[in-house]
Backbone as JSON, one array per atom type, in Angstrom:
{
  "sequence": "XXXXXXXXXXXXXXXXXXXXXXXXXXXXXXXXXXXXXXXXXXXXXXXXXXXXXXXXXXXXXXXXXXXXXXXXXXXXXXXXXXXXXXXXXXXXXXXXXXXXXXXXXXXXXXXXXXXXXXXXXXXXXXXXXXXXXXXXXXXXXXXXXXXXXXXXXXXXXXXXXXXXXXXXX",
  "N": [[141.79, -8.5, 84.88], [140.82, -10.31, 81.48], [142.59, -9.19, 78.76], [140.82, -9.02, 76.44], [138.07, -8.86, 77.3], [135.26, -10.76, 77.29], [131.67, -10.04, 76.86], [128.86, -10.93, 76.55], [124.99, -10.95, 75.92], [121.94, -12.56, 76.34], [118.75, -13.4, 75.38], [115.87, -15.19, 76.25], [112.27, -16.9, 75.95], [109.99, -18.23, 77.37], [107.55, -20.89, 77.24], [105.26, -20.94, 79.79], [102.75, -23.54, 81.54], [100.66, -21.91, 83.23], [99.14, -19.89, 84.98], [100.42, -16.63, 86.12], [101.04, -15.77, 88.53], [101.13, -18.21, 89.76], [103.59, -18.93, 88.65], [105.46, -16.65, 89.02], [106.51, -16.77, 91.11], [108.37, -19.18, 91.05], [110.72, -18.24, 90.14], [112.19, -16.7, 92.15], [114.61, -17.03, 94.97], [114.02, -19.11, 96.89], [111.96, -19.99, 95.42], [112.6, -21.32, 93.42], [113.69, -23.72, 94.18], [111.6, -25.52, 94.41], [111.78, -26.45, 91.52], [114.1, -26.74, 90.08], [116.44, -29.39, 90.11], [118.99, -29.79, 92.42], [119.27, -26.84, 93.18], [120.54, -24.75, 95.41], [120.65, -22.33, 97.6], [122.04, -20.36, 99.28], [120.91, -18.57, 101.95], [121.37, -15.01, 102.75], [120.45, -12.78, 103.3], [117.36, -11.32, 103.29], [116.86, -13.09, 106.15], [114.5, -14.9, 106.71], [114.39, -15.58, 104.06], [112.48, -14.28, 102.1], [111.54, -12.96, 99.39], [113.05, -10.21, 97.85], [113.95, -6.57, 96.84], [117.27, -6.27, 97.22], [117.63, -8.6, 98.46], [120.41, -11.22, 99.57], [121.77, -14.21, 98.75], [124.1, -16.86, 98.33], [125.29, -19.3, 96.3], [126.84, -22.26, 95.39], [128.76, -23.71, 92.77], [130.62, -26.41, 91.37], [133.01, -26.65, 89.1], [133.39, -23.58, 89.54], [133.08, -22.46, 91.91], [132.14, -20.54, 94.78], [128.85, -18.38, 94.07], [127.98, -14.85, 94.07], [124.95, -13.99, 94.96], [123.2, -11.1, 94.18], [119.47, -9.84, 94.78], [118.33, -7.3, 93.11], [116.03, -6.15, 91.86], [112.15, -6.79, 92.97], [109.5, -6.81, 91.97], [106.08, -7.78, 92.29], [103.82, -7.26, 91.09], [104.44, -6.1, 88.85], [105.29, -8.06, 87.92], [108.32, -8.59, 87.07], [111.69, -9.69, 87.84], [114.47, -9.21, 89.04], [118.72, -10.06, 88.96], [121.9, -9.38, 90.06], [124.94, -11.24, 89.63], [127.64, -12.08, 91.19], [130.69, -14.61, 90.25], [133.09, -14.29, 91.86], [136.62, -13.94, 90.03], [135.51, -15.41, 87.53], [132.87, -14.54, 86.37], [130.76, -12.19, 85.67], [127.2, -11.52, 86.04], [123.74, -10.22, 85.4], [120.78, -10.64, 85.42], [117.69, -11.21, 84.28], [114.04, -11.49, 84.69], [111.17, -11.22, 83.38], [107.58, -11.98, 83.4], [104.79, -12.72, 81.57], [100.93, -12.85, 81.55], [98.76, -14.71, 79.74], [96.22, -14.68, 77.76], [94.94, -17.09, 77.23], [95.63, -18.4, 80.29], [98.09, -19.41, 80.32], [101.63, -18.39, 81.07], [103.75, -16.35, 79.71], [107.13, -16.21, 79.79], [109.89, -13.82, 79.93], [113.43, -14.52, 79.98], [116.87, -13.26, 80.65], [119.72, -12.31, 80.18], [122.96, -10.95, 80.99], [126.41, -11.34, 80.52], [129.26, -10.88, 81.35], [132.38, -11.44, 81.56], [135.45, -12.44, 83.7], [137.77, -13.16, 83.35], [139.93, -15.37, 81.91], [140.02, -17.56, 82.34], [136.79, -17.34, 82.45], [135.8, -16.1, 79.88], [136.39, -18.37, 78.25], [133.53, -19.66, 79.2], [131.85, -17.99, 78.93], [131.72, -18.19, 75.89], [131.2, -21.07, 75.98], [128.77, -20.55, 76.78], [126.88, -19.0, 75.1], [126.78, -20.79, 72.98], [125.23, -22.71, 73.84], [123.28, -21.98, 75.21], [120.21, -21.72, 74.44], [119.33, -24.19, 74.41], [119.76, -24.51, 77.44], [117.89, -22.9, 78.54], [115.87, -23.9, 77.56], [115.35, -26.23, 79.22], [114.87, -25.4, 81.38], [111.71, -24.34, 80.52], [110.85, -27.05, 80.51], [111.08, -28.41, 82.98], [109.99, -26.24, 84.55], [107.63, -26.51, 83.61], [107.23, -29.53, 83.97], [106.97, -29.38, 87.14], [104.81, -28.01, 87.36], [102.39, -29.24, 86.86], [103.03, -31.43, 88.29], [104.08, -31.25, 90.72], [105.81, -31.65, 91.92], [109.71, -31.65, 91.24], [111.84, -32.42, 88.26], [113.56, -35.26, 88.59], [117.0, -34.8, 89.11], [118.64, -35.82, 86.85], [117.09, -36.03, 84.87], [116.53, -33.99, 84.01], [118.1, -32.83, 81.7], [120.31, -30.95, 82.15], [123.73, -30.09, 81.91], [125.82, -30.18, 84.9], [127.49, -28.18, 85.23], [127.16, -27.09, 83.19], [124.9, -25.91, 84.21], [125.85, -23.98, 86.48], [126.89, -22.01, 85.07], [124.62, -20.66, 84.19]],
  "CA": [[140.79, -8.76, 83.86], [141.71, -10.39, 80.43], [142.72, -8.12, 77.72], [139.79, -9.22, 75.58], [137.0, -9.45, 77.98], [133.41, -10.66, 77.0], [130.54, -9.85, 77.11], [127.24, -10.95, 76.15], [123.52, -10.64, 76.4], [121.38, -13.58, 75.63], [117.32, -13.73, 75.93], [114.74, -16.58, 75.5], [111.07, -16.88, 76.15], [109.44, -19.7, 77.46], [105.76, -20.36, 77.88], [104.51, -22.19, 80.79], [101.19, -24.19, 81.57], [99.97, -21.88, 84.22], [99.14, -18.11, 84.84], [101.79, -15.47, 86.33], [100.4, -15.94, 90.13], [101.85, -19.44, 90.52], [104.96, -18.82, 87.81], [106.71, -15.61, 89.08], [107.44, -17.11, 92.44], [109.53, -19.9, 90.83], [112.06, -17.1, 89.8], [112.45, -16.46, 93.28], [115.65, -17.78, 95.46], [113.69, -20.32, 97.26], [111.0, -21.1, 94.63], [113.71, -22.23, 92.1], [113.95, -24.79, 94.56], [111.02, -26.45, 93.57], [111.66, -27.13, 90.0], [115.44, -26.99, 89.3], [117.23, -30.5, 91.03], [120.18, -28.73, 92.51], [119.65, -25.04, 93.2], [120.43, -24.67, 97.01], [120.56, -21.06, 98.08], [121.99, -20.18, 101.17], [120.4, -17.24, 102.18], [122.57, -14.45, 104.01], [119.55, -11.67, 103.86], [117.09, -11.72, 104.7], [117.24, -14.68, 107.48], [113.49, -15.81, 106.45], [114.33, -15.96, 102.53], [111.58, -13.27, 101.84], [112.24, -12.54, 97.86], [112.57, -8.59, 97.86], [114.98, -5.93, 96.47], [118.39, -5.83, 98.42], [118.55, -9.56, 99.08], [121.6, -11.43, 99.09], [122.18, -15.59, 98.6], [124.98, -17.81, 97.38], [125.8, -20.72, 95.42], [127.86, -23.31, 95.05], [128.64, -24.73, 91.92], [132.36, -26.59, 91.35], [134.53, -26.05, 89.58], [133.78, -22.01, 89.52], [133.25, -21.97, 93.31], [130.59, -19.74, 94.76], [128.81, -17.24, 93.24], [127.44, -14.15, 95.25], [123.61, -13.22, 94.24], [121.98, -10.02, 94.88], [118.45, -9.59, 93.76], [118.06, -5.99, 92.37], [114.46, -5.57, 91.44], [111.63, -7.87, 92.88], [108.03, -6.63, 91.59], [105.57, -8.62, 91.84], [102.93, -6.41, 90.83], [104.59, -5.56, 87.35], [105.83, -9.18, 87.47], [109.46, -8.68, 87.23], [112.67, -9.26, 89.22], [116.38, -8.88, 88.3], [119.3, -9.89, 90.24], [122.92, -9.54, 89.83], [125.76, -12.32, 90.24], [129.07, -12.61, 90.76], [131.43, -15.46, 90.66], [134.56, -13.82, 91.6], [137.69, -14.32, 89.24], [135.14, -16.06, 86.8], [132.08, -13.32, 85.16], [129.6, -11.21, 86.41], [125.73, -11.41, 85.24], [122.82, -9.44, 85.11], [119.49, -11.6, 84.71], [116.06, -10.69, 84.61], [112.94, -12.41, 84.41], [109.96, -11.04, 82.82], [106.73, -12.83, 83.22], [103.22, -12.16, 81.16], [99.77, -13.43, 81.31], [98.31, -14.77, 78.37], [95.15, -15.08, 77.21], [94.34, -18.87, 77.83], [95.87, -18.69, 81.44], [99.41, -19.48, 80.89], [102.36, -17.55, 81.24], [105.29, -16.43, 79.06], [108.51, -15.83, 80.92], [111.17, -13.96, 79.17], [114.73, -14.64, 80.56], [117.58, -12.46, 79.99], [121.27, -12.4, 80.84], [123.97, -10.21, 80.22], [127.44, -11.69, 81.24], [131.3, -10.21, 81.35], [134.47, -12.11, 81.73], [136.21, -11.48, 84.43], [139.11, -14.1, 83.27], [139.97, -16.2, 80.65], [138.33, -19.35, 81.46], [135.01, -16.8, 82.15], [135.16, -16.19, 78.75], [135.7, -19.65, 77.76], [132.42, -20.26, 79.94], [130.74, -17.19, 77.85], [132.02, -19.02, 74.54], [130.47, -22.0, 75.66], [127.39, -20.35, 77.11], [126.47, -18.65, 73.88], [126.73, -21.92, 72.06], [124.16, -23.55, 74.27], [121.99, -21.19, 76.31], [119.12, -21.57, 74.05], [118.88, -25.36, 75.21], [119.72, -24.48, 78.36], [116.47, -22.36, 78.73], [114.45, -24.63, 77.48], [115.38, -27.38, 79.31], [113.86, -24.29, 82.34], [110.53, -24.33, 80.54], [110.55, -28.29, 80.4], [111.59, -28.31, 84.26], [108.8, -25.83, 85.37], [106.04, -27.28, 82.97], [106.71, -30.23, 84.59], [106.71, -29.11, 88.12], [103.55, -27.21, 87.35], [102.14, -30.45, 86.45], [103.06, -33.05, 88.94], [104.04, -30.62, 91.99], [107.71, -31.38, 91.97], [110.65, -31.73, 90.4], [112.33, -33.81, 88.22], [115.33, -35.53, 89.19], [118.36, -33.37, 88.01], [119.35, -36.59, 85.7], [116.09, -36.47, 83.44], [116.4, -32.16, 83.52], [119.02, -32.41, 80.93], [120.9, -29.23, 81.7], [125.17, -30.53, 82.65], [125.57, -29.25, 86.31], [128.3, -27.63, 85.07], [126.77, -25.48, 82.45], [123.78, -24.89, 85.04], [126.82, -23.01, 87.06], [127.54, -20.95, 84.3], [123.75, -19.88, 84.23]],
  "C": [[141.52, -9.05, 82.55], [142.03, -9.51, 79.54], [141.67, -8.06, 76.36], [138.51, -9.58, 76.37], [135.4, -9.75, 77.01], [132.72, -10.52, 76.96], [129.63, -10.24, 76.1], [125.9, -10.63, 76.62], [122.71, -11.68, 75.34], [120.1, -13.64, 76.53], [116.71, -14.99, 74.89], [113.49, -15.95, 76.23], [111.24, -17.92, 76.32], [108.26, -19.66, 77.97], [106.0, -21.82, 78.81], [103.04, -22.24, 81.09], [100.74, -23.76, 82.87], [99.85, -19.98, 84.5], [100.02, -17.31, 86.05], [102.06, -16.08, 88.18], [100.72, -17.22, 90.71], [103.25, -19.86, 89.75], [105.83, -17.97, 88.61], [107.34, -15.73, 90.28], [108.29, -18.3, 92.51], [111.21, -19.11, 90.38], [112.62, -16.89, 91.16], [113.2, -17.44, 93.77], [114.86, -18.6, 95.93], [112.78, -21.02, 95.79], [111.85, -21.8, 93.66], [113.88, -23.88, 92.52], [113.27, -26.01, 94.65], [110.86, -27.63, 92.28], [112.96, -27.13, 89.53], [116.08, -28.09, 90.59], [118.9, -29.57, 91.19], [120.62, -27.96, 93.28], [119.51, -25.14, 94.9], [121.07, -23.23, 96.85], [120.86, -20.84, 99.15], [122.19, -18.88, 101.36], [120.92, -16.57, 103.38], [121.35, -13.16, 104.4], [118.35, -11.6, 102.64], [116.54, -12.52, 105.5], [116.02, -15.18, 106.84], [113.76, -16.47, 104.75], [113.2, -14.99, 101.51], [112.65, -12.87, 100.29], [111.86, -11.31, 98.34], [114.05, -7.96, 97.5], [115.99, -5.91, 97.62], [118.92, -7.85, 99.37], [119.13, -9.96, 98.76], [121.59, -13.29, 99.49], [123.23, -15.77, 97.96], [124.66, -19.03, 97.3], [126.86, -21.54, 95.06], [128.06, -24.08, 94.08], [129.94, -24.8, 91.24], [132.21, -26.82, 89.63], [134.56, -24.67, 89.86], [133.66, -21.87, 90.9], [132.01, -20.9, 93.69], [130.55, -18.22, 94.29], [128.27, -16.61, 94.63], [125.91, -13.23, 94.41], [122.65, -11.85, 95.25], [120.31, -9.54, 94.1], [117.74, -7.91, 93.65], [116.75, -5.16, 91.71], [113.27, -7.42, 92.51], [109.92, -6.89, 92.66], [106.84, -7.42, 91.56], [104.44, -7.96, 90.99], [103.04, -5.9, 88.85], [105.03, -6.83, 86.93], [107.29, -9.5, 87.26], [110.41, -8.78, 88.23], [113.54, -9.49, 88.28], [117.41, -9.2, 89.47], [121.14, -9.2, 89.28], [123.92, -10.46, 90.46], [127.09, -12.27, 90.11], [130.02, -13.33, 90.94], [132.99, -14.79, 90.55], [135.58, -14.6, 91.02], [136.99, -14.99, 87.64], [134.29, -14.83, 85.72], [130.97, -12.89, 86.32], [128.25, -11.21, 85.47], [125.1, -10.95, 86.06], [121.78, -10.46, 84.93], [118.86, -10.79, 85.57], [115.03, -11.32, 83.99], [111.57, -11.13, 84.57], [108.69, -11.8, 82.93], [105.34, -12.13, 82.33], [102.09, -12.75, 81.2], [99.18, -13.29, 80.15], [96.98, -15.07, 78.47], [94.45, -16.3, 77.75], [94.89, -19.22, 79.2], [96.82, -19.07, 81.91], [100.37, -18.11, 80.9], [103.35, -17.45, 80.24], [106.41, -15.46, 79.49], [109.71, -15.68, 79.98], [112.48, -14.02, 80.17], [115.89, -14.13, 80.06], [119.03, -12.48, 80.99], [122.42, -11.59, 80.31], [125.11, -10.43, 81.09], [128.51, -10.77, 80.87], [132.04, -11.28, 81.81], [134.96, -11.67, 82.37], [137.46, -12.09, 84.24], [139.36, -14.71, 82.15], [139.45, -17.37, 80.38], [137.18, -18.39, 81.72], [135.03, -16.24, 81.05], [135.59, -17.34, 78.17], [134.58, -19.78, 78.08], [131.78, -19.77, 78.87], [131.03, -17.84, 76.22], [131.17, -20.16, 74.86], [128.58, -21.48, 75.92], [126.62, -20.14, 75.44], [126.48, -19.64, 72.93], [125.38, -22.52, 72.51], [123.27, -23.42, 75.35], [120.2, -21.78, 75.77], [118.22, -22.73, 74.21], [118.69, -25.18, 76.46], [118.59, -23.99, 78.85], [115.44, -23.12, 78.26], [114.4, -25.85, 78.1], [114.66, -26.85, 81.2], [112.3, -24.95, 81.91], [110.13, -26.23, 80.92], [110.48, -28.89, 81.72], [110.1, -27.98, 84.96], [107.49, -25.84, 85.13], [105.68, -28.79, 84.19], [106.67, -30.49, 86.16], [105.26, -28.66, 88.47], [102.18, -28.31, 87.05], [101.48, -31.6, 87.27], [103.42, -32.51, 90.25], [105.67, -30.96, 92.97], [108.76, -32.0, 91.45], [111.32, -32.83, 89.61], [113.55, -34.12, 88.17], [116.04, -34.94, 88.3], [118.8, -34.31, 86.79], [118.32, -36.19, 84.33], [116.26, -34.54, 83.33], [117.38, -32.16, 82.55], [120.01, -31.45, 80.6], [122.26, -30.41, 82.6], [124.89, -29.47, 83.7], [126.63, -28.42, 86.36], [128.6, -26.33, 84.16], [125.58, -25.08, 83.42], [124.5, -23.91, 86.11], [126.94, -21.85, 86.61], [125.85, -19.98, 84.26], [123.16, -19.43, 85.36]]
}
């Protein structure tokens, strides 16, 4: 580990155009796969893909190589899930997704991340993350507005997120 490791913790909000009950299952390892061009999950437990505490997927995203996701809370009932990730040699995160029902029938989804450094380029990554998370999340709400919309995704070119910072998140 470097001798100056990193850490952060970076949240956003984002409202979306639809109420909790067809939002909080885009958080989920498969539903992501709706609305982010990209996100392939290859699910090690359990075999159906069933979102629930204790399961485990990876990811592939070069140059950091794959990450290993465990999801650590899944509620639906209170609306939350949490996982934890780690791209060995690179950083370790913490995210959790919040969802709320509002009033007029949409949703607002807070998103939260708390990374570490496990190296020196993973805290370059966290240097760059913290520069440009706050796009990066909104370029989420702009993603699953317009999934919610039109009923699927839009090509990874017009999502505006580099596939190289969507690694890092």
């Amino acid at each position: 580990m470097p001798a100056n490791t990193q850490h952060i913790i970076v949240s956003q909000t984002i409202h979306l155009a639809a109420p909790s009950r067809q939002v909080f299952p885009l958080f989920e390892p498969l539903g992501e796969k709706a609305w982010a061009a990209g996100w392939e999950p290859h699910i090690l437990y359990p075999a159906d893909g069933t979102a629930e505490a204790g399961a485990i997927f990876t990811t592939s995203h070069p140059p950091e190589g794959e990450s290993i996701w465990a999801m650590t809370a899944h509620d639906p009932a209170a609306l939350h899930l949490a996982y934890l990730r780690v791209t060995p040699g690179v950083q370790v995160a913490f995210i959790e997704v919040r969802c709320e029902d509002l009033h007029d029938g949409t949703t607002r989804a807070t998103v939260s991340y708390t990374f570490t450094g496990l190296s020196a380029a993973g805290n370059e990554k966290l240097t760059q993350l913290a520069t440009h998370h706050q796009q990066d999340i909104a370029t989420w709400e702009q993603a699953i507005n317009f999934y919610l919309a039109h009923g699927h995704a839009l090509p990874q070119h017009h999502q505006g997120l580099d596939p190289e910072r969507r690694a890092v998140l």
